[in-house]
C-alpha positions as CSV (number, residue, x, y, z in Angstrom):
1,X,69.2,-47.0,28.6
2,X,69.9,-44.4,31.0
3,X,70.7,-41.8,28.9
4,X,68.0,-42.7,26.9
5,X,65.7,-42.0,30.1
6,X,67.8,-38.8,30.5
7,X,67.3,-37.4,26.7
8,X,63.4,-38.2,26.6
9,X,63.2,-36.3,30.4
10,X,65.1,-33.3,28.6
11,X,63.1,-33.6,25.9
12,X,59.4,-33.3,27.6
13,X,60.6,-30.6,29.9
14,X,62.1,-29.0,26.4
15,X,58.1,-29.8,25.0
16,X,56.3,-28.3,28.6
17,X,58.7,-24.9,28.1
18,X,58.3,-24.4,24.3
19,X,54.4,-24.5,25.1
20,X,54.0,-22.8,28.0
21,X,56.5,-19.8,26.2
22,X,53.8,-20.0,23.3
23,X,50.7,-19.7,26.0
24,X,52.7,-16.6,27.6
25,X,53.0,-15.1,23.9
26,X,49.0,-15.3,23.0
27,X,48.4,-14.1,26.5
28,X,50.7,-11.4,25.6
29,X,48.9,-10.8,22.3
30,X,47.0,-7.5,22.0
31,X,43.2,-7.0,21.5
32,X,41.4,-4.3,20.0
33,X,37.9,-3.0,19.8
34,X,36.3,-2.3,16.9
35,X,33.0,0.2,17.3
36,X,31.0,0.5,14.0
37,X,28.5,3.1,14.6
38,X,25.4,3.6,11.8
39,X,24.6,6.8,10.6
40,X,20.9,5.9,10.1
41,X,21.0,4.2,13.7
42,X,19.5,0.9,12.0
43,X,19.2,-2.1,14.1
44,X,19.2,-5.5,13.2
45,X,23.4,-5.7,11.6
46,X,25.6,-8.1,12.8
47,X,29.2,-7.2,11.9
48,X,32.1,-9.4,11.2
49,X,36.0,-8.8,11.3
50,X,38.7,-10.3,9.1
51,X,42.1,-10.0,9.3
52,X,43.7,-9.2,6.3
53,X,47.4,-8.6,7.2
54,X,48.9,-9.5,10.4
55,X,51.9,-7.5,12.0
56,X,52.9,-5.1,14.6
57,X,51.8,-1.7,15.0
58,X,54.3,0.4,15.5
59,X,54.0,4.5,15.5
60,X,50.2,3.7,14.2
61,X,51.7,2.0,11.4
62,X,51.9,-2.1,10.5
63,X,54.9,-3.7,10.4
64,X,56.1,-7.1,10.1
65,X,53.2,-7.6,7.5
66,X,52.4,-10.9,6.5
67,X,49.3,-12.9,5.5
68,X,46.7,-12.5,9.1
69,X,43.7,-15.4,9.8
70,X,41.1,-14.0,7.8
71,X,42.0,-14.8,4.7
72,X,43.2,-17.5,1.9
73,X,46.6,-15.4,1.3
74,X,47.5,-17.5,-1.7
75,X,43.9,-17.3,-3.6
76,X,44.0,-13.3,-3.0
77,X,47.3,-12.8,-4.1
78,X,46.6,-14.8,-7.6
79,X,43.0,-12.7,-7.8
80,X,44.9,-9.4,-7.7
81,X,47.3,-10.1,-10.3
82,X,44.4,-11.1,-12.7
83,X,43.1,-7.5,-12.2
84,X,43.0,-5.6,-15.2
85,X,46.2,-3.6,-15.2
86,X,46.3,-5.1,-12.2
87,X,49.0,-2.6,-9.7
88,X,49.6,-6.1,-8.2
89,X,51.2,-7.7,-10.8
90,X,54.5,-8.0,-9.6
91,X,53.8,-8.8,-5.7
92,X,54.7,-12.1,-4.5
93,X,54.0,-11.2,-0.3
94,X,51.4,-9.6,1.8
95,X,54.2,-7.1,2.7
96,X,54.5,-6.5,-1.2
97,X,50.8,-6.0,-1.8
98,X,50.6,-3.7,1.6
99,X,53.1,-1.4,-0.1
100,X,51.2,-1.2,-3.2
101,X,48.2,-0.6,-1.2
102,X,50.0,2.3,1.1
103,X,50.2,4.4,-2.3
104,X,46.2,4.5,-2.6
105,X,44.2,7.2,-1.1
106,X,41.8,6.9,1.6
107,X,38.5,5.5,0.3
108,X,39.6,5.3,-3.7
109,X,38.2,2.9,-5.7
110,X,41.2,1.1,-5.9
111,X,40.7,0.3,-2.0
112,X,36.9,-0.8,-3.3
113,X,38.4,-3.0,-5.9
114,X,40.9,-4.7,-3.4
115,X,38.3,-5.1,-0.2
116,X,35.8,-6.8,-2.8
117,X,38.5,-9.4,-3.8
118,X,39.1,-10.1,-0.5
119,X,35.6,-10.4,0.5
120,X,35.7,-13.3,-2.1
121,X,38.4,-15.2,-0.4
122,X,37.6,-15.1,3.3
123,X,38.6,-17.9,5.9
124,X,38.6,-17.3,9.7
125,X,36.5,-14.8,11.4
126,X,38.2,-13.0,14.0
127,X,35.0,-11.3,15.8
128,X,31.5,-10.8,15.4
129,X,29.4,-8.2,17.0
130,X,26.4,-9.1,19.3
131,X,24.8,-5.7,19.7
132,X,21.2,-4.8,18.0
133,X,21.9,-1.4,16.9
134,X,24.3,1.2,16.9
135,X,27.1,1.3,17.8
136,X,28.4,-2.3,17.6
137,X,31.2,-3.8,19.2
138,X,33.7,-6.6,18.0
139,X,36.5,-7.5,20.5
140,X,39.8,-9.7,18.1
141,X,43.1,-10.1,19.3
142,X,46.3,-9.3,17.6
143,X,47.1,-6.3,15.2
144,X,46.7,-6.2,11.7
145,X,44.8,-4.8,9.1
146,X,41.1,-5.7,9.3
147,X,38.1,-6.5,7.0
148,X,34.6,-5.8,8.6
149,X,32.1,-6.1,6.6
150,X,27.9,-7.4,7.6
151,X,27.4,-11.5,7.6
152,X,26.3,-12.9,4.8
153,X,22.5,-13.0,4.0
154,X,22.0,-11.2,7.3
155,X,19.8,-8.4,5.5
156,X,18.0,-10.8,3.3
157,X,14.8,-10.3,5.0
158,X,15.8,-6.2,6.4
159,X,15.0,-3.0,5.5
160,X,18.7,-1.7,5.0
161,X,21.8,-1.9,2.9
162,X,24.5,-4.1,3.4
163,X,27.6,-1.9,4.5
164,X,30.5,-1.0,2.4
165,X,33.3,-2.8,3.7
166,X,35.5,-1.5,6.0
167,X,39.6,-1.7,5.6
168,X,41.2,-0.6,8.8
169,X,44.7,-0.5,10.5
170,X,43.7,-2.0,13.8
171,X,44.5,-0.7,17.2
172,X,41.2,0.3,19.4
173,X,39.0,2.5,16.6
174,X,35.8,3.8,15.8
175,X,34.8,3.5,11.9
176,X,31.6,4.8,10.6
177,X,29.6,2.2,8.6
178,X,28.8,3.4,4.7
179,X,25.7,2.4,3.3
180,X,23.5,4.5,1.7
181,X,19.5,3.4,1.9
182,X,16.9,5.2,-0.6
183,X,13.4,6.3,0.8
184,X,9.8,7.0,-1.0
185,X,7.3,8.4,-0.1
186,X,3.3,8.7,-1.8
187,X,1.1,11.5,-1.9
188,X,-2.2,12.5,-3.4
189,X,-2.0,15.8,-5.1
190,X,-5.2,17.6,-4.2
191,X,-6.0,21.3,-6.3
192,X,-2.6,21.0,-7.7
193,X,-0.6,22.2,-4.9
194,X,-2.0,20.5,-1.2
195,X,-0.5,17.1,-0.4
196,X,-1.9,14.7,1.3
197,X,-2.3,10.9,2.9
198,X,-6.1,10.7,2.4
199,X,-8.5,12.6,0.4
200,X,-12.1,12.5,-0.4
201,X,-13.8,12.0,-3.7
202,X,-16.6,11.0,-6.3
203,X,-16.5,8.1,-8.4
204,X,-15.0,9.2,-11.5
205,X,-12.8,11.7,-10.1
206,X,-9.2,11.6,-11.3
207,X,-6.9,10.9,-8.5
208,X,-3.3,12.5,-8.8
209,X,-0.2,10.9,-7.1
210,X,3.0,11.9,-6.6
211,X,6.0,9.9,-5.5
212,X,9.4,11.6,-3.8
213,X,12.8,9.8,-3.5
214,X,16.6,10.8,-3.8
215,X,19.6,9.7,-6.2
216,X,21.1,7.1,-3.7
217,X,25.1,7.3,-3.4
218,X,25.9,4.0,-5.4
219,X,29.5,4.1,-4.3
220,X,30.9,0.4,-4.8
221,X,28.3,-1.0,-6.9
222,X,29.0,-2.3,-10.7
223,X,25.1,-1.8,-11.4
224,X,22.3,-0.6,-9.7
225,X,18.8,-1.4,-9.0
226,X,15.8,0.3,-9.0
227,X,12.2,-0.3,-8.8
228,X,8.8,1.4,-7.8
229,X,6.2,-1.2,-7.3
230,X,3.0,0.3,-6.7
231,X,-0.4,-1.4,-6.2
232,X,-3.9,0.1,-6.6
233,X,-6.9,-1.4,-5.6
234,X,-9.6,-2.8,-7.8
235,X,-12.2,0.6,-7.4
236,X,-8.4,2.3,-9.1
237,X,-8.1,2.7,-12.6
238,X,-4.7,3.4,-13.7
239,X,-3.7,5.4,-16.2
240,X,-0.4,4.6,-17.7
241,X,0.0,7.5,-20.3
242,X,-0.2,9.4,-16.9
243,X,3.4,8.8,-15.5
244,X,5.8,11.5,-15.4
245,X,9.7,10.9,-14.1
246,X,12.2,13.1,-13.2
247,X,15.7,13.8,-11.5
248,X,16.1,17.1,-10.9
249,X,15.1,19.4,-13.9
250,X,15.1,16.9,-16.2
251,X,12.6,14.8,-17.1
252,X,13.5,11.2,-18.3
253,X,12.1,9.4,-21.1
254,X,9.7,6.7,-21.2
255,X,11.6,3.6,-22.9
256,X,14.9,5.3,-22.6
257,X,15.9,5.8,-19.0
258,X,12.1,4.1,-17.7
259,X,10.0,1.6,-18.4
260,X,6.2,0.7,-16.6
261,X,4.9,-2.5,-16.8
262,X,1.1,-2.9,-15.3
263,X,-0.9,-6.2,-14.8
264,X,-4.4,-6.7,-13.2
265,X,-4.7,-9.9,-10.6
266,X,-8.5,-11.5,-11.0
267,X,-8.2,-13.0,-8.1
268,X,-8.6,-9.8,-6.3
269,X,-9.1,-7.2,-8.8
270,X,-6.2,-5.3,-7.7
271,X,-3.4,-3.6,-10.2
272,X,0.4,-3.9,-9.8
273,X,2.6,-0.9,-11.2
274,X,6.0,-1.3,-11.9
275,X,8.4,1.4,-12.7
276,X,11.5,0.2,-13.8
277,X,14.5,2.4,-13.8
278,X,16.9,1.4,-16.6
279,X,20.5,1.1,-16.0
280,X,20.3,3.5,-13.0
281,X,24.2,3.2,-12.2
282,X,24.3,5.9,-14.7
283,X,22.6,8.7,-12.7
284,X,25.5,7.7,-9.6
285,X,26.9,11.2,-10.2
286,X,23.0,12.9,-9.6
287,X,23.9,11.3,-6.2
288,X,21.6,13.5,-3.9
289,X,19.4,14.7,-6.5
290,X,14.9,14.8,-5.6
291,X,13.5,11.6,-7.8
292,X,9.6,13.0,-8.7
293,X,7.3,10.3,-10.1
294,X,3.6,11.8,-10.9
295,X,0.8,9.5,-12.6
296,X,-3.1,9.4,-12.4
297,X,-5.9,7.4,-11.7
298,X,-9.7,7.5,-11.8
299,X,-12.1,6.2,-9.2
300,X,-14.4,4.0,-10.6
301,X,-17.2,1.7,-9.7
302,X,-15.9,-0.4,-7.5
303,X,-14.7,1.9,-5.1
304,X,-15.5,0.9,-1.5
305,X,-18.3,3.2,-0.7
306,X,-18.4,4.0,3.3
307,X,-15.4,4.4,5.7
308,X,-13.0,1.9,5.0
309,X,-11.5,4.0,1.8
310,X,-9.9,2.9,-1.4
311,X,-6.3,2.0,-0.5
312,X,-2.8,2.6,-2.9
313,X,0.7,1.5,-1.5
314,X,4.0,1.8,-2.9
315,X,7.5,0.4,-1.8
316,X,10.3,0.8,-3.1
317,X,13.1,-1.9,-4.2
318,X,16.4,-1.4,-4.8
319,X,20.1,-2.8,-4.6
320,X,21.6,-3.2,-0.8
321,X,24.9,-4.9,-1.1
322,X,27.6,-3.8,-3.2
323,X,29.5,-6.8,-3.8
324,X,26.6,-9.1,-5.1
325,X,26.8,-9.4,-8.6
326,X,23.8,-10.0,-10.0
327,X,23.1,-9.3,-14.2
328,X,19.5,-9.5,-14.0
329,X,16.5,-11.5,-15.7
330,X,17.9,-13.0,-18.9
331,X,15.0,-10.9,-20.3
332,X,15.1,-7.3,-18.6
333,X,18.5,-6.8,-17.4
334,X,17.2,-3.8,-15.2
335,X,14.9,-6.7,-12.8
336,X,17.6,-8.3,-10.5
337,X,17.2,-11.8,-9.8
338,X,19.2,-11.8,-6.2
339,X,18.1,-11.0,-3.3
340,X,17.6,-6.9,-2.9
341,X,15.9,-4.6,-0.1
342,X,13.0,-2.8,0.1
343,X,11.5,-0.1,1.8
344,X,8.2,0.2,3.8
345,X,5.0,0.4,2.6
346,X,3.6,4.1,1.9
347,X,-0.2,4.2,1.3
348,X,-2.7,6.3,0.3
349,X,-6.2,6.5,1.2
350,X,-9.0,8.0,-1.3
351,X,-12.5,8.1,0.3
352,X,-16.1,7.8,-1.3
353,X,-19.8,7.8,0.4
354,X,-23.1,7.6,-1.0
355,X,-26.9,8.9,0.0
356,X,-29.7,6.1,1.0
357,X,-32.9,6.3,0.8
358,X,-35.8,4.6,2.6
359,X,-39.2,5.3,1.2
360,X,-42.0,4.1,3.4
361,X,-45.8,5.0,3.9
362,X,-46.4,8.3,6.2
363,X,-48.8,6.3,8.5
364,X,-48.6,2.8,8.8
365,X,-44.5,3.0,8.4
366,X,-44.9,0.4,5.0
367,X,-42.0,0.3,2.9
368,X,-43.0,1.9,-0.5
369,X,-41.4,0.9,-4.1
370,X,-42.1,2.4,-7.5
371,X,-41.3,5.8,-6.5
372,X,-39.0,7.9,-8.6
373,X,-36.0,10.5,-7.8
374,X,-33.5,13.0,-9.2
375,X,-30.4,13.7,-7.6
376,X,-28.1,17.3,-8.6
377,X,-25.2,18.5,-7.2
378,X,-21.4,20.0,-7.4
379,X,-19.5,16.6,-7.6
380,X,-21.6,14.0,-9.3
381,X,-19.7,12.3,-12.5
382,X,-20.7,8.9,-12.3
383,X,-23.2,7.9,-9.9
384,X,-23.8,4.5,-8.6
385,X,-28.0,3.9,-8.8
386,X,-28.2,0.8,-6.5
387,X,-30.9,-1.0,-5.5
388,X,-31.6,-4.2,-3.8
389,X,-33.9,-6.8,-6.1
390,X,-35.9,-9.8,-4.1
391,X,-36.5,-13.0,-6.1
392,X,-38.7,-16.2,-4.9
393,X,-36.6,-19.1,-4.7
394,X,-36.5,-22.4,-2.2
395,X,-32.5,-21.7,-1.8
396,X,-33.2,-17.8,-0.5
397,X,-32.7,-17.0,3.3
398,X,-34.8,-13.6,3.0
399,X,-38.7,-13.3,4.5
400,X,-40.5,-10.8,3.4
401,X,-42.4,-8.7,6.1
402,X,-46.1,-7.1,5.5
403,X,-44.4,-3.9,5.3
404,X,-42.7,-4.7,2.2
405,X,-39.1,-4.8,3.4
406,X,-36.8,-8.3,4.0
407,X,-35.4,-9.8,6.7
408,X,-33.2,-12.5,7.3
409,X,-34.8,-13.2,10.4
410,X,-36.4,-16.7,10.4
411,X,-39.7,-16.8,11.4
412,X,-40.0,-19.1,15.4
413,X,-43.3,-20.4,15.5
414,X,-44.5,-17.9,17.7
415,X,-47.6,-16.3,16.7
416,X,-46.5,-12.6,18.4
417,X,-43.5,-13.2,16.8
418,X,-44.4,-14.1,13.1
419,X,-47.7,-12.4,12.8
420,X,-45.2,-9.3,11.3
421,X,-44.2,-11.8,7.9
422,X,-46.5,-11.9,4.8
423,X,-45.1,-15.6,4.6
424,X,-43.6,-17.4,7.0
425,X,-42.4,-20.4,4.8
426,X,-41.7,-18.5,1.3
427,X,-38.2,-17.1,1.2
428,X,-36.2,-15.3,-1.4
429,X,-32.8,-14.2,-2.6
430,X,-31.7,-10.8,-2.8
431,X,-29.3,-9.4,-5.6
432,X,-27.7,-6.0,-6.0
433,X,-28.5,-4.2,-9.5
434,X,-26.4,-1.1,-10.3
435,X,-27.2,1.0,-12.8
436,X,-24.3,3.4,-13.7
437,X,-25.4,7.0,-14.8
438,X,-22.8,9.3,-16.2
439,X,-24.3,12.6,-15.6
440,X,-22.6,14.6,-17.7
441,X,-23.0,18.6,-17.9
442,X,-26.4,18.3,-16.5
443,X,-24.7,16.5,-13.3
444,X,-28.1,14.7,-12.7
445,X,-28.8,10.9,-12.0
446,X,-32.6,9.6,-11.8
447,X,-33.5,6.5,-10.5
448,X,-36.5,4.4,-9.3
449,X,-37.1,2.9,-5.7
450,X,-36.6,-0.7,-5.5
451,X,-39.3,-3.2,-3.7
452,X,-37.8,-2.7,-0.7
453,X,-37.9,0.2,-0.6
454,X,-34.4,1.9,-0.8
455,X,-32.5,3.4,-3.3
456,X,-29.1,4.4,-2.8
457,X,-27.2,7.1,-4.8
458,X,-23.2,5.8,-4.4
459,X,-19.9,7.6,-5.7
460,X,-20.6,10.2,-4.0
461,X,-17.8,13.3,-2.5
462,X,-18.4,15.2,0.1
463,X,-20.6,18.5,-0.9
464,X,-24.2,19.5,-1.3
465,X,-26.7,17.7,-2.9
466,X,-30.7,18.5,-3.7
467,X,-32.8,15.4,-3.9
468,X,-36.4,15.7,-5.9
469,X,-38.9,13.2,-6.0
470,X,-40.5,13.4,-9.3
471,X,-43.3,10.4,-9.3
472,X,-44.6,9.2,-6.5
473,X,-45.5,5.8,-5.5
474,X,-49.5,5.1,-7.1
475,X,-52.0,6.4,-4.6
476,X,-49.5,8.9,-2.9
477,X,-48.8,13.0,-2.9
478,X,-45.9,14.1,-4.5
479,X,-43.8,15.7,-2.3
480,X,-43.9,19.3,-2.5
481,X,-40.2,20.2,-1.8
482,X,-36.5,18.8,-2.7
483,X,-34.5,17.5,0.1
484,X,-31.3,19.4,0.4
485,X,-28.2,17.5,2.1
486,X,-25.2,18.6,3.1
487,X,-22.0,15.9,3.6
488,X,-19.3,16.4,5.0
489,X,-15.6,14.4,6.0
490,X,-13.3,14.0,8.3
491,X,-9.5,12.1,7.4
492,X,-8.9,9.5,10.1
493,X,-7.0,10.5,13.2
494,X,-4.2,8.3,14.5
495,X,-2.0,5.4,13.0
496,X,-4.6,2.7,14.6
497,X,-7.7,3.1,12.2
498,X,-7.7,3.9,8.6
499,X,-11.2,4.6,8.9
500,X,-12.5,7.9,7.9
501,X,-16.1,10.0,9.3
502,X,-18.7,11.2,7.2
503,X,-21.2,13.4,8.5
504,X,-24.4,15.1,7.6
505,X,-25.9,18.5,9.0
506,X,-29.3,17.5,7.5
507,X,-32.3,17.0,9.2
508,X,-33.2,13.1,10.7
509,X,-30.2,11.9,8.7
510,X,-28.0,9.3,10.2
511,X,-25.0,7.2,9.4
512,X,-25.0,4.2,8.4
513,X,-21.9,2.1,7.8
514,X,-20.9,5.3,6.0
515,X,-23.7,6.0,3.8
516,X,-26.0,9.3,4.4
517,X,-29.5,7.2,5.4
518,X,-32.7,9.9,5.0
519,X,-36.2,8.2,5.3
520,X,-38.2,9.6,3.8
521,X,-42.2,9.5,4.2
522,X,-45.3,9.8,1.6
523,X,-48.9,10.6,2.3
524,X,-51.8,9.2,0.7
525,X,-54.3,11.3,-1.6
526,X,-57.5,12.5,0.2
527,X,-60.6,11.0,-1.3
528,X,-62.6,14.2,-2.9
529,X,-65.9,14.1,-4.2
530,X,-66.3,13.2,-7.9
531,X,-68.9,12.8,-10.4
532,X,-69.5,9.5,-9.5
533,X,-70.5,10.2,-6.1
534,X,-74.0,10.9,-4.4
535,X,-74.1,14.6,-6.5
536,X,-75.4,12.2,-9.3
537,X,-77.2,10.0,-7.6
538,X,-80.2,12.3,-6.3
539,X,-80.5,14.0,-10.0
540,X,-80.8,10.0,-11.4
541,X,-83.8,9.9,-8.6
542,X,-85.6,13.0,-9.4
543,X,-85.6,12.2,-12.7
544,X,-87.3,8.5,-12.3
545,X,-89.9,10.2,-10.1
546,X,-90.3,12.9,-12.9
547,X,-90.5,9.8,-15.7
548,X,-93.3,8.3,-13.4
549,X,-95.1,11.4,-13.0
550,X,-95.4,11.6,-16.7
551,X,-96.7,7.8,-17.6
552,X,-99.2,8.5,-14.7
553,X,-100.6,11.5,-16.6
554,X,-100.3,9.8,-19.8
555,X,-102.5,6.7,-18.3
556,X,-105.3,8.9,-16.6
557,X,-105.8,10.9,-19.9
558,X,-106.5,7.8,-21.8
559,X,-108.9,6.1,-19.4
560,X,-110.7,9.7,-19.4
């Protein structure tokens, strides 16, 4: 029984040296840093390390090499011999499969091939890095060869590209992260040579655009997506037959290397473009090469008339992670179906105005309909004639005031107050009518005043414009001369507003919500003197005294 005491006493102190021998050897066991730095300083990576091999390094070289932490050894090693003419096919250790590796070059595609099996057979993580942005840190112990590479589905929602991975002998290094994020940008093409964010323009203008990008490097990646989706607001008309691609000097064919698919939403009007680039992992070897995309479209009429402009964006979409395999839509191969990045929004802003009148009586300040006018000028195509129409109803909130214009001001009881309505307990609704009027060669639009008294003239660019009345309202003068007006624009200043200015040199005109308001005033006739008048009136009595002067005589002579 004693020496049974005695062995089990050996034994445990045996147990309590065998461990604390192990603790001294992890205490003992060397860590490394591993700083990835960005090229593109993107934030918002997290970074994580796998080791592949572990070993000793010795000279800056791993020895000792066998399966490290990181990884299922077994399930790579059986992945690499089913390589096609797989170089693996005889290795049975991770020192075998480090030797074959040794004979590759630095950043081969045989190093691609062998990081993205391992990527598919990962097991521990032996760091992560808990920076924001460049550079990143990740702090493992022991040495080995190492696997970093960005967490899964930490981009899904980013801006970026997941990196290429990273296959490194580790002691403390630096390594440069690889991954190769496309840009676009939008312009509008004004006088075939100025480019620009925001221009001005009359409804029916043709609107050019022109989209710039670069041949990503698409090192890594099996296939390639790329996408343009653009979208154009409903007062946009795209023109499809328009677009224009090119890499470099050559310009791609529509069908062959591209394809644009369009589709208008009701709900809001707008138009989504897609340009779809078709098996794109072709052009890898244009790597670096300008991507130019031109197209058209014509502002039509329903642009937004005033300062708020007619907006077009465009992002680009296109693959961010090299080692997703993804064959696309079972119907258009060249549409991924996993997730993908995208870039910011470009837009574009084109800008319309429009010329209001108010016609009201030159004395009592009435509002006066009926009157008609002709507008000319150097940028009229389609104009916008609108005018606002007043109908009775029990369901309208207008009043109509005694001089002739609407408000939706209810009437309060109070006699000072209501004394201005014509009724205060009829009401009305108001509608819009717009008449389009294409001018044509003449580049003249005529239209009539509605019963309140306005008339706008909408579509309208910035330029001079000559206004003629040419029938007055009944029981007013003509005016004798045109109204000449001058508009002019200003592009918004600053990242804050996208609104624009438009102004107008002209006399008594002011701005109103963006349109060019002019009131303008009519006299009445003077009252001349006519044959109807008084003129007539003393012949008709001369002659009635003459007429009785003659049946007097006549009267005498017979009683004589």
């Amino acid at each position: 029984m004693k020496q049974f005491k005695k062995l089990a006493s050996l034994l445990l102190a045996l147990i309590m040296v065998l461990s604390m021998t192990s603790t001294a050897f992890a205490e003992n066991e060397p860590t490394h840093t591993i700083t990835i730095t960005n090229e593109k300083e993107k934030e918002g990576h997290t970074y994580e390390a796998y080791q592949v091999f572990a070993g000793d390094i010795s000279a800056g070289k791993l020895t000792n090499i066998e399966w490290g932490s990181g990884v299922d050894g077994d399930e790579v090693l059986d992945a690499l011999k089913e390589m096609t003419e797989s170089p693996y096919a005889d290795c049975s250790s991770a020192q075998a499969v480090a030797d074959v590796l040794a004979g590759f070059n630095n950043n081969s595609a045989q190093l691609d091939a062998f990081a993205a099996i391992v990527g598919q057979h990962l097991a521990t993580v032996a760091g992560t890095s808990t920076a924001t942005a460049s550079p990143y840190e990740i702090t493992v112990t022991g040495d080995g060869y190492y696997l970093v590479k960005d967490k899964d589905t930490s981009l899904n929602e980013g801006e970026d590209a997941y990196t290429k991975y990273i296959l490194e002998v580790i002691k403390d290094v630096t390594v440069t992260a690889k991954a190769d994020v496309p840009t676009i940008d939008k312009k509008i093409v004004v006088d075939d040579d100025e480019e620009t964010t925001t221009a001005n323009a009359a409804v029916g203008d043709t609107i050019n655009y022109k989209l710039t990008s670069k041949v990503p490097a698409m090192d890594g990646y099996e296939k390639y997506f790329f996408i343009v989706h653009d979208t154009m607001t409903k007062g946009l008309t795209f023109d499809e037959d328009s677009v224009k691609v090119e890499i470099g000097e050559t310009e791609l064919t529509e069908g062959e290397d591209y394809e644009v698919e369009s589709s208008n939403l009701e709900a809001t009007g707008e138009t989504n473009i897609e340009i779809i680039f078709k098996n794109f992992i072709a052009k890898k070897n244009d790597k670096g090469k300008d991507i130019i995309i031109t197209y058209s479209a014509q502002l039509n009429e329903n642009a937004v008339i005033g300062v708020e402009g007619n907006p077009n964006k465009v992002t680009l979409e296109y693959s961010n992670n090299p080692y997703v395999k993804d064959e696309g839509e079972p119907d258009n191969s060249d549409k991924p179906t996993e997730p993908t990045g995208k870039t910011p929004e470009k837009e574009t802003y084109t800008y319309v105005t429009g010329i209001e009148l108010i016609k009201i009586d030159g004395s009592s300040q009435a509002r006066l309909a009926g009157a008609e006018f002709k507008i000319t000028g150097d940028k009229l195509n389609k104009v916008l004639v609108r005018k606002d129409v007043f109908t009775e109803s029990d369901e309208g909130t207008y009043y109509k005031l005694k001089d002739g214009s609407y408000t939706e001001e209810a009437p309060n009881g109070q006699t000072e107050h209501d004394d201005k309505y014509e009724s205060t307990t009829t009401t009305y609704v108001k509608s819009v009518q717009t008449e389009i009027v294409t001018t044509g060669s003449e580049v003249t639009a005529e239209a009539v005043v509605g019963p309140d008294g306005i008339l706008r003239f909408e579509g309208l660019a910035a330029g001079d414009y000559e206004i003629t009345e040419i029938k007055a309202p009944n029981g007013y003068n003509l005016l004798s001369d045109p109204i000449s007006v001058n508009i002019t624009w200003e592009a918004p200043t600053g990242d804050e507003s996208k609104d624009c200015t438009w102004s107008s040199d002209t006399d008594d005109a002011i701005i109103v919500d963006g349109l060019i308001q002019l009131t303008v005033e009519n006299k009445t006739g003077a009252q001349l003197p006519s044959t109807g008048g008084m003129g007539t009136t003393i012949f008709y009595a001369a002659g009635i005294i003459l007429m009785a002067g003659a049946v007097f005589f006549v009267i005498r002579r017979k009683r004589a």
